[in-house]
N, C-alpha and C positions, 0 to 999 in steps of 0.2 A: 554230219549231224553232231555237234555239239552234246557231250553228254548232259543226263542231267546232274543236277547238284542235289544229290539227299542231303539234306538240312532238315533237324527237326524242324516243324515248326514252337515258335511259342506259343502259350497260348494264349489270350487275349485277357485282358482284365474281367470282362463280363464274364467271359468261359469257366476264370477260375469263381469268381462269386457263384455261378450255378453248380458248381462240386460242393458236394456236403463235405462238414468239417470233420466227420469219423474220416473220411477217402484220406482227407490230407493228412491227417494225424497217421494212418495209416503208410502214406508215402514216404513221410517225413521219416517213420519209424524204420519202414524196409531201407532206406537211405544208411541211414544211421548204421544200423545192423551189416550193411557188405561194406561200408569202409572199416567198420571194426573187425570184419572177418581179413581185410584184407591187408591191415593192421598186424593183424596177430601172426598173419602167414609171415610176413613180412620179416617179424621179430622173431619166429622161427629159424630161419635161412638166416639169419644176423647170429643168433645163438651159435647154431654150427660153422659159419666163417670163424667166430671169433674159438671156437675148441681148435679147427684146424691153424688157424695160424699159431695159437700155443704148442698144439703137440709139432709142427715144425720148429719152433723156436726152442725147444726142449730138446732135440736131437740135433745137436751139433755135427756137422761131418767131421770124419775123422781121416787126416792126411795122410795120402802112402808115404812108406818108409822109402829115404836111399839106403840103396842094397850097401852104399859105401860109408855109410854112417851109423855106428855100432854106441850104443847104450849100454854102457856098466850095469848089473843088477838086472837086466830086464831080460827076458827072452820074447822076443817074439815069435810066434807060432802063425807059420803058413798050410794055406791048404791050396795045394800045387794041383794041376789038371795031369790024370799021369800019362797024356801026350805032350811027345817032348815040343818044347819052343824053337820055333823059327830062327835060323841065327838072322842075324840084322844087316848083315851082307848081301844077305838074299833076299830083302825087301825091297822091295819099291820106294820110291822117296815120299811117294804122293802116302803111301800105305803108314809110311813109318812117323810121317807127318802126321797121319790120323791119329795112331794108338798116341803119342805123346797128349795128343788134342783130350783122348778120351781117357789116358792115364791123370789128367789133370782135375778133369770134371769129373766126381767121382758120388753126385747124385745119385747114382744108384745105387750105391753103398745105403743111402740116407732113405731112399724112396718106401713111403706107404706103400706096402704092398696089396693092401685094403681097395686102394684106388684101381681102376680099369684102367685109367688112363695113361697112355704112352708119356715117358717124361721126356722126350727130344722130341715130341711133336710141335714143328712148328704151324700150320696152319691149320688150324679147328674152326669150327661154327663156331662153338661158344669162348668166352676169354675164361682166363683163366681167375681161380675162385679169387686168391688174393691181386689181383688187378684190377678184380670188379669192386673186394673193399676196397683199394684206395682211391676208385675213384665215386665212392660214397662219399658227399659232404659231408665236412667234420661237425657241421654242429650238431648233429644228433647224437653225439658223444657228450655237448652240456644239458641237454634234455633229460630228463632222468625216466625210466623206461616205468611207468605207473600200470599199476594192478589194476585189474574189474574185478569187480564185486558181481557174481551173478544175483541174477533179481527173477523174480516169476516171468514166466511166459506169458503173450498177449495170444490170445486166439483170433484167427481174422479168415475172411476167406480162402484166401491166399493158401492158409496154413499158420502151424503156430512160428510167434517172431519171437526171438530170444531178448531178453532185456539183461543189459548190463549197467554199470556205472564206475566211474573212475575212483576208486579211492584214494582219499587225499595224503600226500607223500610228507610225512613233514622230512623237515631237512636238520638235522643236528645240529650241523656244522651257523647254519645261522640260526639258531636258536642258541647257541652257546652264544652266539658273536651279541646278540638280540639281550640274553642275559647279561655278558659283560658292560655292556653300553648301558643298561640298565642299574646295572652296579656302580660307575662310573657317575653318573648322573641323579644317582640318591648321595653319593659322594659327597659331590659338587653342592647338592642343595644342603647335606648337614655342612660342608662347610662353609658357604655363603648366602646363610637365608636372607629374604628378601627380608629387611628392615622397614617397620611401618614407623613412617613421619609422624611428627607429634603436629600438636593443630599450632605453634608455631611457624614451624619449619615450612607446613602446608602454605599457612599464608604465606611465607618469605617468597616463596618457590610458585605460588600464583601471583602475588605482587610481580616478580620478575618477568612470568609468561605475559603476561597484562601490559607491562612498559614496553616489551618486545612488538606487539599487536600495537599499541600506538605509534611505536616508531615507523612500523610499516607503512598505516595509514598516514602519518604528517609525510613518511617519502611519498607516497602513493599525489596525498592530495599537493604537496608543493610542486611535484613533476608536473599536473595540469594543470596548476594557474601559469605556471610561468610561462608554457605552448601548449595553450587547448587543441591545435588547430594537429598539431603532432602526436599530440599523447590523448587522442580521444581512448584509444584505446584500451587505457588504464582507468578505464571509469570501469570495467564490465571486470577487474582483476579486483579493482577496490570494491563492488556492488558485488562480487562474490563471495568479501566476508561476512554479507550477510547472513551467512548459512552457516558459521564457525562452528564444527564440533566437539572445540574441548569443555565439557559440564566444568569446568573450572573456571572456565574466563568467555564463555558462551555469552552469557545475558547482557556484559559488559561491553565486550565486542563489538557485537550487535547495537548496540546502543547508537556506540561512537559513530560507528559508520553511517547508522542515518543522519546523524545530525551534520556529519560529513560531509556526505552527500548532498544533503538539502543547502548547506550553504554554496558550496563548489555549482551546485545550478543554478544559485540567485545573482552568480558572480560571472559563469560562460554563458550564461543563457543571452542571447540574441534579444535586444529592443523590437524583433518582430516577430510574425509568426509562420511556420515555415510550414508550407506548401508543399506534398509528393509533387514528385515531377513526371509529365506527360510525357508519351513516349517518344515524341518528335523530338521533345527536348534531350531523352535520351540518347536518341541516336544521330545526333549532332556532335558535330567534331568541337572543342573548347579549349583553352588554354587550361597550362599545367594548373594555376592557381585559383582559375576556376574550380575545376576537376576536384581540387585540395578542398576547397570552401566546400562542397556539395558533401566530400565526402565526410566531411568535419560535419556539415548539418545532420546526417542523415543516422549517423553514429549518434549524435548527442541526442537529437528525437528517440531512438530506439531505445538508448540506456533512460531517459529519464521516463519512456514511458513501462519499462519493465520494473524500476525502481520504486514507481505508483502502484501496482501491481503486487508490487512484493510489500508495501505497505499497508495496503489494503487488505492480503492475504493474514496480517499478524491480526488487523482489525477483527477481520471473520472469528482467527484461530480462539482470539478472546473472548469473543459473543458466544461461539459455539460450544468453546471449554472441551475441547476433544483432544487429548495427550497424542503428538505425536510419535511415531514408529521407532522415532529414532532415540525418545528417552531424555534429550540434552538440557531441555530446555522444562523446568518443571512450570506446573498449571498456578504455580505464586508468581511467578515470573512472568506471566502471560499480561497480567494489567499491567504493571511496566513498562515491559516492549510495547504494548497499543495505547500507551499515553504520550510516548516519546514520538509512535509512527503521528498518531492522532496531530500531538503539535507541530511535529514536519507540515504535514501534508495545510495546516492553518500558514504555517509561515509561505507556504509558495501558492496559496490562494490570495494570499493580500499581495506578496511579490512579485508573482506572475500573472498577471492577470490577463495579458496581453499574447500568453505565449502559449502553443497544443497544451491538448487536453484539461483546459480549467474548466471546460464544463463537467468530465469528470469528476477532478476534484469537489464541485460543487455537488453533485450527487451523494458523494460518500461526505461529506462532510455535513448537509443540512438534517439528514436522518438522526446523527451525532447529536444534532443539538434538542434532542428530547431526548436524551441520553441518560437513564437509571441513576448514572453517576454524575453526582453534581460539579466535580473537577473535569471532566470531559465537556461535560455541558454548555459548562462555563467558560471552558477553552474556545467551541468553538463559536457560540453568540458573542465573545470578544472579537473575534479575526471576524467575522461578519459585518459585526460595528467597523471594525476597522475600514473594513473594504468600502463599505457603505458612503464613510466619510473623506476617503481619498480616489476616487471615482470621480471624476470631472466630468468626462465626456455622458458617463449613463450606462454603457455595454456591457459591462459586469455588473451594475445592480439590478437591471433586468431579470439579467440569468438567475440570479441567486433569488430574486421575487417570482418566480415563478414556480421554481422548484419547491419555493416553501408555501406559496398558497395550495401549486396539489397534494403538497402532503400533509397540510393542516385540514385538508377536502376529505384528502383516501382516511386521516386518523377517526373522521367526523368531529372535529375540533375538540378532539379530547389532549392535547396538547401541553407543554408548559408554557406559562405564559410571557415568557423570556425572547420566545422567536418572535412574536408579535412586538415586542417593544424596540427589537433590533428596528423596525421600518422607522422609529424616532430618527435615526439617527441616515437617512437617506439626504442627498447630497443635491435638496431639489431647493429653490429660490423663487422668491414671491415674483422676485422681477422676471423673470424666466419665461412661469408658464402660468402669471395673472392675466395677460393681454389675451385678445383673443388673436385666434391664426391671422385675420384680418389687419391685427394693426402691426403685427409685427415687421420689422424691415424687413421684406424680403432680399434676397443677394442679387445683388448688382448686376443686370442682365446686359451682355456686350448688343449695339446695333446691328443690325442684319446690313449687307450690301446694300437692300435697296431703300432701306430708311438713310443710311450716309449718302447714296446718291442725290438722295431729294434732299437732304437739309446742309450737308458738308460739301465745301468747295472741298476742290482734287489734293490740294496740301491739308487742307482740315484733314480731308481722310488720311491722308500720310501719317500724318500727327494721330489720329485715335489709331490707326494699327498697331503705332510701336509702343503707345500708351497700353494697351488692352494684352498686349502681350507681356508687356512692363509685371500688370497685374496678375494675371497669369504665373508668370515666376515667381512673383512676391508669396503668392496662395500656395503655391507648391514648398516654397522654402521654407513655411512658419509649417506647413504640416497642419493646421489648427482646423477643427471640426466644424461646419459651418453651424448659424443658429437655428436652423432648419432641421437639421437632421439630432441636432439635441434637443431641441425642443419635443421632437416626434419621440424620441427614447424616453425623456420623463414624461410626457403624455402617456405615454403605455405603460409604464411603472406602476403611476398612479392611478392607473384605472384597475389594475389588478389590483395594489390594497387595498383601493374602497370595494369593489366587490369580495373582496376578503374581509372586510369592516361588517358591512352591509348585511353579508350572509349569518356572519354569527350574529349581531343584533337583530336580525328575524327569526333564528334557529335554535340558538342559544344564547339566552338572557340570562341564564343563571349559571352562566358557564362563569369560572374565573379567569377566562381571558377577556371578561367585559373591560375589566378598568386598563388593561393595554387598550382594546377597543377604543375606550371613549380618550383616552389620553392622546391616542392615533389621529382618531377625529378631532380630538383640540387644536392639533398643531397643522395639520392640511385641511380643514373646513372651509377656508376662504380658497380651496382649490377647485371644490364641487362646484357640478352642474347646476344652475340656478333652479331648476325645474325639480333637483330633488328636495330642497330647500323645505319646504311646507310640509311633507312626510317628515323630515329627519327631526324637524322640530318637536314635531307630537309626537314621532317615537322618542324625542329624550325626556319630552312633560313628561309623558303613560310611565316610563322607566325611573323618573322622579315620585311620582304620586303614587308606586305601587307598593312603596318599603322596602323592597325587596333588594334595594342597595347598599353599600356601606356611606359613612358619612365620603371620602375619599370620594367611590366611585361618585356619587353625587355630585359632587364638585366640579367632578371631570364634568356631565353633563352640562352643566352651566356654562361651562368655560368654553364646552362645545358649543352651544347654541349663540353666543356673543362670537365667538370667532365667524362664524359664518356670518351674521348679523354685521361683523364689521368689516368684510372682504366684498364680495360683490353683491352679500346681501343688503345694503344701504340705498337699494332702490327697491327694494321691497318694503312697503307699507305695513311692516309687521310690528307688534307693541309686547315686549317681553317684558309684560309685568311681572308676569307670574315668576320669571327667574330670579328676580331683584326679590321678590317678597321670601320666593324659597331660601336665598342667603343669607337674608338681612334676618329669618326669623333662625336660621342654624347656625347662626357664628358663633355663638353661644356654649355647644358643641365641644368648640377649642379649651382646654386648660391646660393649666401644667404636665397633668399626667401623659397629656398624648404629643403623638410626636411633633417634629418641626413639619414634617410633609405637608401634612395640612393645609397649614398655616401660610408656607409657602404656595399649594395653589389658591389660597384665599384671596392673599395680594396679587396674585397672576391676574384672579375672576376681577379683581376689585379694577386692575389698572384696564380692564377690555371694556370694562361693565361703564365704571365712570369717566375715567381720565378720557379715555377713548372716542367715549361719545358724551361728549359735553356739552355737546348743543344741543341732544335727544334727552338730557337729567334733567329735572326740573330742582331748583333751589330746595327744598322741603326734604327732596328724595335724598340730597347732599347732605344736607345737615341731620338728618336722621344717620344715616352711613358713619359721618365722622364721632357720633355723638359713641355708636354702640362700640366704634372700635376702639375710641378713650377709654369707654369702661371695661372690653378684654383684654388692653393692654395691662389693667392691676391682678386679671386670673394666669395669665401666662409665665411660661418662664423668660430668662430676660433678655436670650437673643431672639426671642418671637416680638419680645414687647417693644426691641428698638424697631425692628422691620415695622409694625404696626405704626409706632408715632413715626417714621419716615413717609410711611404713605399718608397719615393725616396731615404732614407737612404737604406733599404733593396734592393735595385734594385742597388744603385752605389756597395752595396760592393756584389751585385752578377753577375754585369760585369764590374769589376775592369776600361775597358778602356772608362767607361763610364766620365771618371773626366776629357778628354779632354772639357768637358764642362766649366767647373770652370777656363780655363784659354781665358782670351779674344783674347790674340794674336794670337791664333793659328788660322788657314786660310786654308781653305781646297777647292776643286773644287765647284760652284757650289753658289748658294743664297739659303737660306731658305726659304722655302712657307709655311710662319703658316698655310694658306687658301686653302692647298692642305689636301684630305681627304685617302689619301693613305699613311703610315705611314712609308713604305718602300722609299719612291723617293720624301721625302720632304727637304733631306739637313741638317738633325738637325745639323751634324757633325759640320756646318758651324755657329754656333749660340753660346752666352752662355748663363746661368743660370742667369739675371741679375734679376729676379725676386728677386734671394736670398737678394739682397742687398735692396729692398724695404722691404722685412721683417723681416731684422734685425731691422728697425725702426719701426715694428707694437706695437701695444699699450697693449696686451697679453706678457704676461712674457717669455709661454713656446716655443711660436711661436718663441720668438725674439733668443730664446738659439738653437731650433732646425736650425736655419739659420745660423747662426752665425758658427755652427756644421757642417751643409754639405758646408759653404765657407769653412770652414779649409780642407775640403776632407773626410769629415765622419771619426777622427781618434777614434779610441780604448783607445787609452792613451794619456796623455797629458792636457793641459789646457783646451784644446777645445773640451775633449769628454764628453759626457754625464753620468749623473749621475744613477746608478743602477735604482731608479725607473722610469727613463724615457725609457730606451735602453732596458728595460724588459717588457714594457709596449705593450699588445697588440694593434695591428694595427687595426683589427675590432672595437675596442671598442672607438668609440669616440663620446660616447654618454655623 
């Protein structure tokens, strides 16, 4: 039988949670208490080794004397046994070999006689006392042997437990060394106090850290243009200064390296947009340069989207105004770095637009553009505009119309009115998306097998295969979008602003983003559904007739309701009287004091309103119109007053019988009512243009020629016509 094995056991984790915590305090303590007692026995039995080995050490033996060797001065004194000695003939060899042995060793002479113990015992239980110290480790000799402090006794069932404690030993010897180094080191500091820089020296000496930190980056950034495909990995050493912690050259730093950064990705970034890769793809075996190119992509994706990220983090740090832990970077400093990330993150929205994450960027940036601050603001409705106008295809102005009507939605269109005027400047064309889906050329559909069967002989079909593939290549090699699928992108565009148009002018009419509205509506009106046509109309009268507009906004309405009227509303049966009389009786309005804006959409409404629809004005209507704009070209100032006589030019040679004006004699039924607001039954017929002759003598040079021009009859040739850059000169422009 196998014995058993006593082992305690341990006891289990649950076991010891069910012990209350006096038990263990209490075991913990008896613990304590017998290594200390056994401690002390210890140091006991060390006490008396270390007496015995001195008091041997202190008794020297002392050597016997040869009987044949006599010492001057000395007597020695023997004490002789009085039986006589053996002579040494009559010993033994073995015998006389011994005493030599024991006359040598003469231990006994020297022996504690304190001791029991035999001194020529060789074999004992125990060793002997100084064999057992040496073979005690020595380092309890650099230990230094600490005192207990008695403390009160613990009562416990057990019995009482004795409490001790260590008292703390200092040590001299380094306390002296502790002092000298101490001395040594206030020394040291009276004789080389730290010397504080003067705010010279300061800037020399950041000047210098600063050119250091640049040269970094120019090595940093010329290592990755020259091999992106090598040195990707120097993007994530340079995107790490953006974290620079010297408060000295911190804000600076940080600066360079964004703007760094944001060019170095306008410059490696890929013409396309790059795809994670599926895992079949991963686990296919590929050539080395393959291999290189992926991992070159996958690097560049990673840093430039951590780079977004940390741009966006500075944007937050700003908004929130919350001082970081680290102190470097002070809360003056904070608009700074998010006006520099701010302008980043606009330059690689217009530059990338094709490449990861610009929907992203389009998040954090349209939020921006209702931005507190009117330099943020304004930063980013410009790169908006921008994008808006270099968009070809449509796939970025989408994204960005979309973003901004739900957050003109979630604000409840409490907004500035800067986002709304950016859709001005959308990259959409009358020819484009006026036609309807139906008339448009659809793309060139190849014949099916069995249409070539029935209508192509056997080389005919030969000849369209290698045609049809011909094409095919050609389509693939220009890359170009068909006009199908762009026409579907500004189709969708434009259905979101006008339902962004739509909803503020039934929700908010007195919001101040109306005159973006109607200005909106000016310029895409001939895009709308014919079926909204008849509502939008009488919502722009009701918004005319209620006062509640400015003269401007006003304008815009008009301008609105002719645009629609001259795109695919001209099969509509409808009669805007009322717009013409609303103009004809506000133009008035205009004088010197107010701006060119005006004015300029006045010519806008005039050139949709008449030039436009020529064949819908009636004579009366025309001569009334020219008659009222002769006379506010004498209230205006004098670049409003040429654009005015330029489109009276434009109006006399687009109803020729308008030049019964220019002659005074003529008399027809009827007086003139300047102060009649109805443009049809005011008489103009009966009136002339005498205004022209007051500004032939105006004090403006080009004023005085444009008069002087329409007295002669507005002629083409002759003395009296105008000189190439005047007569080519646009009418809007007379800013």
């Amino acid at each position: 039988m196998k014995a058993r094995r006593n082992k305690k056991q341990i006891p289990s984790f649950r076991k010891l949670i069910k012990t209350s915590k006096i038990k263990l305090e209490n075991k913990l303590k008896n613990k304590q208490f017998k290594q200390q007692s056994t401690l002390k026995k210890y140091r006991k039995e060390q006490r008396k080794l270390r007496q015995a080995v001195k008091d041997a050490v202190s008794k020297k033996p002392i050597p016997l004397e040869d009987p044949r060797e006599k010492r001057p001065g000395k007597r020695i004194e023997r004490e002789e046994e009085e039986e006589e000695a053996l002579p040494l003939d009559m010993m033994d060899e073995d015998d006389l070999q011994l005493m030599k042995d024991l006359g040598q060793r003469a231990s006994f002479l020297t022996r504690d006689l304190s001791s029991s113990e035999p001194v020529h015992v060789k074999k004992r239980k125990h060793e002997r006392i100084i064999d057992k110290y040496e073979k005690i480790p020595r380092t309890l000799q650099t230990a230094p042997e600490k005192e207990l402090i008695h403390l009160l006794p613990i009562k416990d069932k057990s019995g009482i437990i004795p409490q001790t404690r260590e008292k703390p030993v200092t040590d001299s010897n380094k306390d002296e060394e502790d002092q000298e180094a101490a001395r040594e080191l206030e020394e040291e500091i009276i004789e080389d106090p730290i010397r504080e820089l003067t705010i010279e020296e300061h800037l020399i000496e950041r000047k210098k850290k600063l050119q250091e930190k640049k040269m970094h980056i120019a090595a940093l950034a010329s290592a990755i243009l020259s091999d992106p495909e090598s040195n990707i990995k120097k993007l994530k050493e340079l995107r790490s200064m953006l974290m620079e912690q010297d408060p000295d050259v911190a804000v600076t730093v940080r600066k360079l390296v964004i703007v760094s950064l944001m060019e170095l990705f306008k410059d490696i970034t890929p013409s396309y947009k790059i795809r994670p890769l599926t895992e079949a793809e991963k686990s296919t075996k590929i050539r080395k340069e393959t291999q290189k190119l992926r991992e070159f992509e996958e690097g560049l994706v990673s840093q430039y989207k951590f780079y977004l990220e940390n741009l966006e983090q500075m944007v937050k740090d700003w908004k929130q105004r919350k001082l970081k832990k680290s102190n470097v970077v002070s809360l003056k400093a904070y608009k700074g770095l998010a006006e520099v990330a701010v302008k980043s993150l606009c330059e690689l929205l217009v530059a990338l637009p094709h490449f990861n994450f610009h929907n992203n960027i389009i998040v954090l940036i349209v939020p921006l553009m209702n931005d507190v601050s009117k330099s943020i603001s304004e930063m980013c409705c410009e790169a908006v505009k921008k994008l808006f106008k270099q968009d070809k295809l449509g796939q970025a102005s989408l994204g960005v119309i979309k973003v901004i009507s739900g957050f003109v939605r979630g604000r409840n269109y409490e907004v500035r009115p800067e986002m709304l005027k950016t859709f001005l400047c959308l990259r959409i064309k009358e020819v484009e998306v006026k036609k309807d889906t139906e008339d448009i050329n659809k793309p060139k559909k190849f014949m099916t097998f069995k249409e070539k069967r029935k209508t192509l002989s056997r080389m005919q079909r030969k000849w369209k295969k290698a045609e049809e593939k011909l094409e095919r290549e050609l389509r693939e090699a220009e890359a170009s979008e068909s006009t199908e699928k762009k026409l579907k992108l500004h189709t969708e565009t434009l259905n979101i602003v006008f339902v962004t148009y739509f909803r503020i002018l039934k929700k908010a009419q007195r919001s101040p983003l109306l005159p973006a509205v109607l200005e909106g509506l000016a310029k895409f009106a001939h895009l709308i559904n014919v079926e909204f046509f008849d509502d939008l109309l009488v919502v722009l009268h009701t918004l005319i007739e209620s006062g509640d507009l400015s003269y401007q906004e006003s304008l815009y309405c008009v301008q609105t309701a002719f645009h629609i009227l001259s795109g695919q509303g001209d099969v509509l049966n409808i009669d805007p009287m009322k717009f013409y009389t609303h103009l004809y009786k506000t133009l008035f309005k205009l004088h010197a004091g107010a701006t060119n804006e005006g004015v300029e959409i006045v010519l806008q409404c005039l050139d949709v309103m008449l030039t436009k629809r020529r064949k819908q004005v009636s004579q009366q209507r025309a001569l009334a119109f020219i008659k009222r704009l002769c006379t506010l070209a004498l209230h205006v100032l004098p670049n409003s007053s040429i654009g005015i006589l330029a489109t009276t030019r434009i109006l006399m040679h687009t109803f020729p019988k308008t030049d019964l004006l220019l002659d005074s004699e003529s008399q027809g039924s009827g007086v003139f009512l300047p102060e009649l607001d109805e443009p049809e039954y005011c008489n103009a017929q009966n009136t002339a243009l005498w205004e022209l002759y007051a500004l032939r003598r105006h004090y403006h040079p080009i004023v005085q020629k444009l008069a002087a021009h329409l007295i002669a009859g507005a002629p083409s040739e002759g003395s009296e016509a105008l000189k190439p850059e005047l007569s080519r000169r646009k009418v809007s422009n007379t800013r």
